[in-house]
C-alpha positions in Angstrom: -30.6 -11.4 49.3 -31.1 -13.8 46.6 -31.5 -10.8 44.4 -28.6 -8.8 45.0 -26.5 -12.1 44.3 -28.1 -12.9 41.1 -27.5 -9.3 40.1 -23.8 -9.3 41.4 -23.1 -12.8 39.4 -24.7 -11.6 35.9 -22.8 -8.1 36.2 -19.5 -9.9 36.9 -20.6 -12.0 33.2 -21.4 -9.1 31.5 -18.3 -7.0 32.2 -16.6 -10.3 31.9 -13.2 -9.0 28.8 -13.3 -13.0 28.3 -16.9 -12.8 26.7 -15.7 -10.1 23.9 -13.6 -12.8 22.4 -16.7 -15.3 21.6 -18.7 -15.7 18.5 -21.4 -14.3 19.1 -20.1 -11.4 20.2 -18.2 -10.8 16.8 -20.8 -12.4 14.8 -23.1 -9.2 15.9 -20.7 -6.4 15.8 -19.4 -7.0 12.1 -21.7 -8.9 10.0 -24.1 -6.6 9.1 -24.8 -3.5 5.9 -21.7 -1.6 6.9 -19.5 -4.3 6.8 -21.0 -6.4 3.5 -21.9 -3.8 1.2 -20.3 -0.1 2.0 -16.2 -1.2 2.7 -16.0 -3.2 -1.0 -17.6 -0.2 -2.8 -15.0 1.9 -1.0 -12.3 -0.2 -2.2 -13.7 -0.7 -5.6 -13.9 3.4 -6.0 -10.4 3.4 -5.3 -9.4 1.0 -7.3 -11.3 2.2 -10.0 -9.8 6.2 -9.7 -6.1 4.5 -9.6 -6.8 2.9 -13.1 -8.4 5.4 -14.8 -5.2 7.7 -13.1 -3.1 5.4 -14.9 -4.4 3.2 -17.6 -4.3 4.6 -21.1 -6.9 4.2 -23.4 -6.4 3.9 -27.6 -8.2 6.8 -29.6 -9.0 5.1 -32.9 -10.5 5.2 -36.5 -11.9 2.5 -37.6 -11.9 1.1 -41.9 -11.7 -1.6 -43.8 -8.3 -2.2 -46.1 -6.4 -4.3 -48.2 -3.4 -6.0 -48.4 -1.1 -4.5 -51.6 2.3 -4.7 -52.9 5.0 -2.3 -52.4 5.9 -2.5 -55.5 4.8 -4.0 -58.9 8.0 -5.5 -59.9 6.9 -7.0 -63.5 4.1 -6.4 -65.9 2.9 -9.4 -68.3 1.4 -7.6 -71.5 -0.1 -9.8 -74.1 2.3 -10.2 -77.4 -0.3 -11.2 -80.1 -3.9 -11.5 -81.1 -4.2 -14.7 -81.6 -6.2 -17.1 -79.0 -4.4 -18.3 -75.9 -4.6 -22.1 -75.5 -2.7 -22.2 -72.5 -2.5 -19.8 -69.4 -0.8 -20.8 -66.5 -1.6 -18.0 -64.3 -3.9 -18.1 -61.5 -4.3 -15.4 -58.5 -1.6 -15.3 -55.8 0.6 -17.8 -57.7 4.1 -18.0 -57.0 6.4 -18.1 -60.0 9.9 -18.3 -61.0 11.8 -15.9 -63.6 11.8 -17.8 -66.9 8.6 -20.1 -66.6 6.6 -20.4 -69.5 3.3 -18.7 -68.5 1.1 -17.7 -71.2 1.0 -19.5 -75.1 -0.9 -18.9 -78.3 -2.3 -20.2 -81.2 0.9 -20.4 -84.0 -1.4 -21.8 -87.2 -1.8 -18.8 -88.6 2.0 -17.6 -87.9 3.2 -21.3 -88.9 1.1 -20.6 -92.2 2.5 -17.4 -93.0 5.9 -18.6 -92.9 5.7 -21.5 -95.0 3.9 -19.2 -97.4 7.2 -16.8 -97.3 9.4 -19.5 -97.8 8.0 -21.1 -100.8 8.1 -17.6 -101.8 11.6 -17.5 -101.3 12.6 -21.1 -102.8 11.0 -19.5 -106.3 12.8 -16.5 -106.2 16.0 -18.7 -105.2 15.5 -20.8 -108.9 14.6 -17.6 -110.4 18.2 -15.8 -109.4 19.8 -18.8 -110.6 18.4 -19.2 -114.1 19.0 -15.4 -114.1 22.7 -15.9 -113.7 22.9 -18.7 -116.3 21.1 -16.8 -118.7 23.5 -13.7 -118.0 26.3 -16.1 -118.8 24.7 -17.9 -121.8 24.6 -13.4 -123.6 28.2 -13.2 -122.8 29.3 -16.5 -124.4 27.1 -16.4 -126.8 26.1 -20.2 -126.2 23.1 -22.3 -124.5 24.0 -23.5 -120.8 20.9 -24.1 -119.3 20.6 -27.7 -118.8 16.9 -28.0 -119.4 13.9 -25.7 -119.6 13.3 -23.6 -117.0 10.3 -22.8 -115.7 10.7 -18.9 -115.9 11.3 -18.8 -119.8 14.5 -17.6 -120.0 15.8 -20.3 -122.2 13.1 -18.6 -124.6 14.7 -15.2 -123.9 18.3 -16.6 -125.1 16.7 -17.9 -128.2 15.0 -14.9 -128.7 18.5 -13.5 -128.6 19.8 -15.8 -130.9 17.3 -15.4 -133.4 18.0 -11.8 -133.6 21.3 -12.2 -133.3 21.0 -14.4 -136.6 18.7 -11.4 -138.2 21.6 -9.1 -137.9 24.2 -10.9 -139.3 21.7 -11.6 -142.4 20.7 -7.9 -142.7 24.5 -6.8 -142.5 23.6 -5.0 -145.8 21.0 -2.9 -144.0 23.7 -1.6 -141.6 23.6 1.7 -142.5 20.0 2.1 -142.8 19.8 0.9 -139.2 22.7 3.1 -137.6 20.0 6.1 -136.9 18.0 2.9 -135.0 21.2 1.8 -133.7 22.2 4.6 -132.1 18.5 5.3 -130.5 18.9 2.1 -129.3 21.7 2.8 -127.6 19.8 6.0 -126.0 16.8 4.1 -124.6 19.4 1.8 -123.1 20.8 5.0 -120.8 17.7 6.3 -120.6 16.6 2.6 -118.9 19.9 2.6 -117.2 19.3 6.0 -115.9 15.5 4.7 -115.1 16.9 2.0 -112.9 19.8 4.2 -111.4 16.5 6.6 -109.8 14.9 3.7 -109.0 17.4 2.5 -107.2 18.3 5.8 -105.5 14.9 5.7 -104.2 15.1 2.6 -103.0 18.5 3.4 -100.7 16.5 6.5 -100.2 13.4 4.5 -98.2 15.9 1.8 -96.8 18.2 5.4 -95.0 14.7 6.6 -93.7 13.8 3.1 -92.5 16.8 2.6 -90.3 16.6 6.2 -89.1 13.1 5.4 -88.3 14.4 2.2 -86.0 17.3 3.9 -84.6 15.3 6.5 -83.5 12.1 4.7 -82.7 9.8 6.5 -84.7 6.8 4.9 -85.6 5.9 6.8 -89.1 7.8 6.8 -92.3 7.3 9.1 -95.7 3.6 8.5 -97.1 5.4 6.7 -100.8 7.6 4.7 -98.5 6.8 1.1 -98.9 8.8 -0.7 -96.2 6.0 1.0 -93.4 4.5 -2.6 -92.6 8.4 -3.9 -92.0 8.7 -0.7 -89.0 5.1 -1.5 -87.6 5.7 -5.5 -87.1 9.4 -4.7 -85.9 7.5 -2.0 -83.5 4.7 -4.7 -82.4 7.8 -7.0 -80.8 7.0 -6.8 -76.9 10.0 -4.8 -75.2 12.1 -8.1 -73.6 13.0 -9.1 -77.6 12.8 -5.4 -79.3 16.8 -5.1 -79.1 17.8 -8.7 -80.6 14.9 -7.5 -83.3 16.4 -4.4 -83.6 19.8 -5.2 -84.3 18.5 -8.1 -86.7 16.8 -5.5 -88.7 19.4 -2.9 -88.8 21.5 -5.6 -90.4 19.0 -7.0 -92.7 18.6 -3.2 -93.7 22.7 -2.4 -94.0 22.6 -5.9 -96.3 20.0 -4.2 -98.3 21.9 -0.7 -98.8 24.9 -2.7 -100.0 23.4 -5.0 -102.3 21.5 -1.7 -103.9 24.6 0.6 -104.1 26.7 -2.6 -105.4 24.0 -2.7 -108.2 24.3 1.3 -109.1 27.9 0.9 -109.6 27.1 -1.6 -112.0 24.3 0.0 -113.9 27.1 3.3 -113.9 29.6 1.2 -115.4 26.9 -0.1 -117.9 26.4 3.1 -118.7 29.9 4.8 -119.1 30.3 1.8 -121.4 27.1 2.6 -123.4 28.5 6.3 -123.3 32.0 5.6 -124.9 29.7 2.8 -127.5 28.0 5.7 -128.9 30.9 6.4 -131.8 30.4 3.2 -133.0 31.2 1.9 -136.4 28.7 0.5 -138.5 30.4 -3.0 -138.5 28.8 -6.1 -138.0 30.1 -6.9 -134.5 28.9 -3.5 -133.0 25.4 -4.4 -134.0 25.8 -7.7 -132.4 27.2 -6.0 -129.3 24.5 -3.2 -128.9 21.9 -6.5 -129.0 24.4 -8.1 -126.5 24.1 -4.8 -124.0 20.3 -4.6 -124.2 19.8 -8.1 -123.2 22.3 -7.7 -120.6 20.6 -4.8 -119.1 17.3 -6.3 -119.2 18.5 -9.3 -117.8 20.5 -7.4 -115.2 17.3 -5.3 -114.3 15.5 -8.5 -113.5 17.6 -9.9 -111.8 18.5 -7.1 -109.3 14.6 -6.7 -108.7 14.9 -10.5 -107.8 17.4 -9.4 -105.4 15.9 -7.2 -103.9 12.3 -9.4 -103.5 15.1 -12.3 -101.9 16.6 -9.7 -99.5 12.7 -8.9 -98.4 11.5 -12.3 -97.9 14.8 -12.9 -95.9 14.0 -10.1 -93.3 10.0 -11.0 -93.5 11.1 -14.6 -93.3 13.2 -13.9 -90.1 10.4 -11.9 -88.5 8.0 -14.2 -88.8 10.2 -16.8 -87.3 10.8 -14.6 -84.5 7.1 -14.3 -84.4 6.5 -18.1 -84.4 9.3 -18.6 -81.3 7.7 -15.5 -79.6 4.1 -16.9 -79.4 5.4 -18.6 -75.7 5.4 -15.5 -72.7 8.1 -16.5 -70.0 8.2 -14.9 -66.8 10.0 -11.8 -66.5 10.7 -11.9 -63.0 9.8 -14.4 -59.8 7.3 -13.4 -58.0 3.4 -13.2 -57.0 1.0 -13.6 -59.7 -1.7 -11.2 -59.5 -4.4 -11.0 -62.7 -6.0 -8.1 -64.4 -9.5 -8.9 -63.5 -10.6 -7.3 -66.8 -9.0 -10.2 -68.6 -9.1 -12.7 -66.2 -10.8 -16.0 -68.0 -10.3 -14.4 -71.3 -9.1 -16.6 -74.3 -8.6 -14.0 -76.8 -6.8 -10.5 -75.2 -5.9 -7.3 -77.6 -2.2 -7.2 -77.9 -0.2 -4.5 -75.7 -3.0 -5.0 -73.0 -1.9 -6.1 -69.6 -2.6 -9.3 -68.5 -1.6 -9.8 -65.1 1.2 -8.3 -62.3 3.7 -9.3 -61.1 4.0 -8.2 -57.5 7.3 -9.6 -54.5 7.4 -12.2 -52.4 5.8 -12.1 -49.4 7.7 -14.6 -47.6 11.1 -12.8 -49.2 10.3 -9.4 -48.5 8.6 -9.4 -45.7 6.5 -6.6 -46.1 3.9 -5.2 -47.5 1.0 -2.3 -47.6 -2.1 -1.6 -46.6 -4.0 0.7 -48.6 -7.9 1.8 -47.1 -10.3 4.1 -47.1 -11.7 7.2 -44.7 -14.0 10.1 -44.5 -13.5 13.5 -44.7 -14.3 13.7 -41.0 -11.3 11.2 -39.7 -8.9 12.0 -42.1 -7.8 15.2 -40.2 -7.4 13.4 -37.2 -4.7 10.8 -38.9 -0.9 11.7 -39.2 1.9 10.1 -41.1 3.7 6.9 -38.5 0.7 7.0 -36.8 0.0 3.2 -35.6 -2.6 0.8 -37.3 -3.7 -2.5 -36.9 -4.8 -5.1 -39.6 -7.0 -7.8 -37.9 -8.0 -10.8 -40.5 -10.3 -12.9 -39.4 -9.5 -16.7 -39.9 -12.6 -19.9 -39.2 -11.7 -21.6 -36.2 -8.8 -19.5 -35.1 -7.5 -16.3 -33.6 -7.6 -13.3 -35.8 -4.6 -12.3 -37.1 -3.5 -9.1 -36.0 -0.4 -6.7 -37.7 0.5 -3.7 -36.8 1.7 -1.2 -38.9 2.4 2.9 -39.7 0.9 5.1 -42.0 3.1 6.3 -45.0 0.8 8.3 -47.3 -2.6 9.9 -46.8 -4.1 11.1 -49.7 -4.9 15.2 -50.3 -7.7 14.7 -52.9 -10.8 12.3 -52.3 -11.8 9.7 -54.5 -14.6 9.0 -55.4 -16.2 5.7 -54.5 -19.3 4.0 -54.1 -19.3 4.9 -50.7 -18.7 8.3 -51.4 -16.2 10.8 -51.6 -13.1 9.0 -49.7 -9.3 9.6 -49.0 -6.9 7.1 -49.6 -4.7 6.0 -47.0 -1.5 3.6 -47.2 0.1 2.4 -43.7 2.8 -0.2 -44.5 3.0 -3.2 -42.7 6.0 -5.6 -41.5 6.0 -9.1 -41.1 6.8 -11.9 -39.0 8.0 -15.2 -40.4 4.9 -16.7 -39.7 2.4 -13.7 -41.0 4.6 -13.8 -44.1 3.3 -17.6 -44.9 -0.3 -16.8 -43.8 -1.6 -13.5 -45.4 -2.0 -12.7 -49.1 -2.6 -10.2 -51.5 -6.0 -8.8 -51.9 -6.7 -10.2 -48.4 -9.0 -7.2 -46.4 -9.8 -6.9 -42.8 -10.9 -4.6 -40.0 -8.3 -1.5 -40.1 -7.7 0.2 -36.7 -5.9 3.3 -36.5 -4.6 4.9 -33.5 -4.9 8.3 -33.3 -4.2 9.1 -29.7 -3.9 7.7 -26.1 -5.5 9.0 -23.1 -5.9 7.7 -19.5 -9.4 6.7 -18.9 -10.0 9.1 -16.4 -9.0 12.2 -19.2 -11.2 9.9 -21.4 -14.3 10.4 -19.5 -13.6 14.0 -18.8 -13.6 14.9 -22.3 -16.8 12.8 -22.8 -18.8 14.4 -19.6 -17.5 17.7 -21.3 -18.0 16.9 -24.5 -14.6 17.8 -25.2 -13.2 16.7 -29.0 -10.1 16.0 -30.5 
């Protein structure tokens, strides 16, 4: 009896609904493999084929580029040989049209010109004692106010002397009209010598300003004005047109001075031509004398006009020279140097010495120029995307994005190997713009493609390629 009531009571516990609600009860049903391991990894599979259903992952080649210009806006060429003592240019230097970058050595150009005008000063005096002692023939009397240091006081003696030997020998006079006369026929033929000379002289100054005109850097083998078109060629190209027009002037003074000079000498001779029936007088003799001197006298001094008119135009070029050994900037910008001159204090003139490239912070963009193998460059494509990540000490990377613009159909040649060139070009952010410079490199990512990450894996597991 005591049995069957024990029995009754624990059967009426077990079947109890009230006991499925303890903690026991639900601590043995659900904590155990099932529950703790195989339900997470179902959800994590599942979450894991959603993603890769739906995320996208980047196909990319991977370089290493550099930051370049779009543009080189300005080119600073060196303007003389001489040394620099002071350059003003460093790397990445910001500068502003008109600042004075670059200046030489001027001794040897300060030398030269005081040599030329000292040069000049003498021939000055020497013009003017020409003129008096043209004026002292015609009147017949001394006006030089002292000696002069060319001798031409001498000369008028001279003249006087003879002058005095003729009038004596007027008994002679018709002995001496067969001298006479030649006398009067070596003067044309000296007129006639300087009329040539002259003619050849307008003849070289026509070919020089041809020469400039057209820009032509050779002149006739016998013409002697070749060193006046190679300095005016040496002038860098910012100051070639003021120097152009200055010599083209210089050069039309010249052909005037020489052509006023020929009518002279023609009239000389006309006059010597209509002097040749002459009487035997006294006064012809004196006049014949008169005319030589004159000539000679003339001869001289329109060579010293011509030596003035020279000095004048190598005076003015080396003056031009002297104001030109300072290089302003030809344009504001970024300074970047030619690393093949970079330190130097003596560079070849014509030879580049630095570029100038824009404004970052103005322009706002920039390129990106790198490098690829023959394997990845089929897979790039012009406006594909790349990324530029500089790396910066104790900060974020930097990180701009880009397209590509150019790729390159020939390789070059580098140390890596044969490599194709490819430019992406980048735009900036206000920030980026203040932060990054030329010649700055960094890891280069290019994107050639996107795929979800389950089409990724596919193609790995079947090896499938671009």
């Amino acid at each position: 009896m005591d049995f069957i009531t024990t029995y009754l009571v624990n059967k009426e516990t077990i079947m109890n609904p009230n006991m499925f609600k303890s903690a026991e009860f639900y601590q043995r049903r659900y904590h155990h493999l099932t529950t703790f391991l195989t339900i997470p990894l179902a959800l994590l599979l599942t979450f894991l084929i959603l993603f890769s259903c739906f995320a996208y992952k980047e196909i990319t080649v991977t370089s290493y580029g550099e930051i370049t210009p779009t543009q080189v806006i300005a080119t600073v060429q060196s303007i003389s040989n001489n040394p620099i003592i002071a350059n003003h240019l460093t790397n990445n230097q910001p500068i502003k049209q008109g600042d004075s970058i670059i200046q030489y050595a001027k001794d040897l150009e300060e030398a030269q010109k005081q040599v030329l005008e000292k040069q000049l000063a003498t021939y000055e005096k020497q013009k003017s004692s020409l003129n008096t002692l043209l004026l002292s023939l015609k009147q017949g009397q001394n006006l030089f106010q002292s000696d002069d240091q060319f001798g031409y006081v001498n000369t008028f003696n001279h003249f006087m002397s003879q002058a005095q030997d003729i009038d004596l020998g007027f008994s002679k006079i018709k002995a001496e009209t067969s001298q006479q006369a030649q006398l009067i026929q070596d003067s044309i033929v000296a007129i006639n010598q300087q009329i040539n000379g002259i003619s050849q002289q307008i003849a070289d100054y026509e070919e020089l300003r041809a020469a400039v005109i057209n820009q032509s850097d050779s002149l006739s083998s016998n013409n002697p004005h070749q060193a006046t078109l190679d300095a005016y060629l040496s002038q860098s190209q910012t100051s070639q047109e003021t120097a152009t027009n200055q010599l083209l002037f210089q050069i039309d003074q010249s052909l005037l001075s020489l052509k006023a000079s020929m009518d002279s000498l023609n009239r000389q001779r006309a006059n010597l031509h209509q002097s040749t029936s002459y009487d035997n007088s006294l006064n012809t003799k004196l006049e014949i004398l008169r005319t030589q001197f004159l000539i000679t006298a003339s001869q001289q001094l329109t060579d010293v006009n011509h030596h003035i008119t020279e000095l004048k135009a190598q005076l003015e070029q080396a003056t031009l020279q002297v104001n030109n050994l300072v290089i302003k900037a030809p344009k504001s910008g970024i300074v970047q140097l030619n690393s093949a001159f970079e330190g130097k204090t003596s560079i070849p003139i014509g030879h580049d010495i630095a570029y100038i490239y824009p404004s970052l912070k103005q322009t706002k963009q920039a390129l990106l120029t790198y490098y690829v193998s023959s394997e990845s460059v089929s897979l790039l494509k012009k406006n594909q995307i790349v990324r530029l990540a500089l790396d910066r000490h104790g900060n974020q990377p930097i990180v701009i994005t880009g397209t590509i613009k150019t790729i390159d159909e020939l390789a070059t040649k580098t140390k890596q190997g044969n490599l194709f060139k490819v430019t992406a070009k980048l735009t900036l952010s206000e920030k980026e713009s203040t932060t990054i410079q030329y010649g700055q490199q960094g890891r280069v990512i290019s994107v050639i493609a996107k795929k979800t990450f389950f089409d990724f894996y596919k193609d790995k597991l079947f090896k499938v390629t671009e």
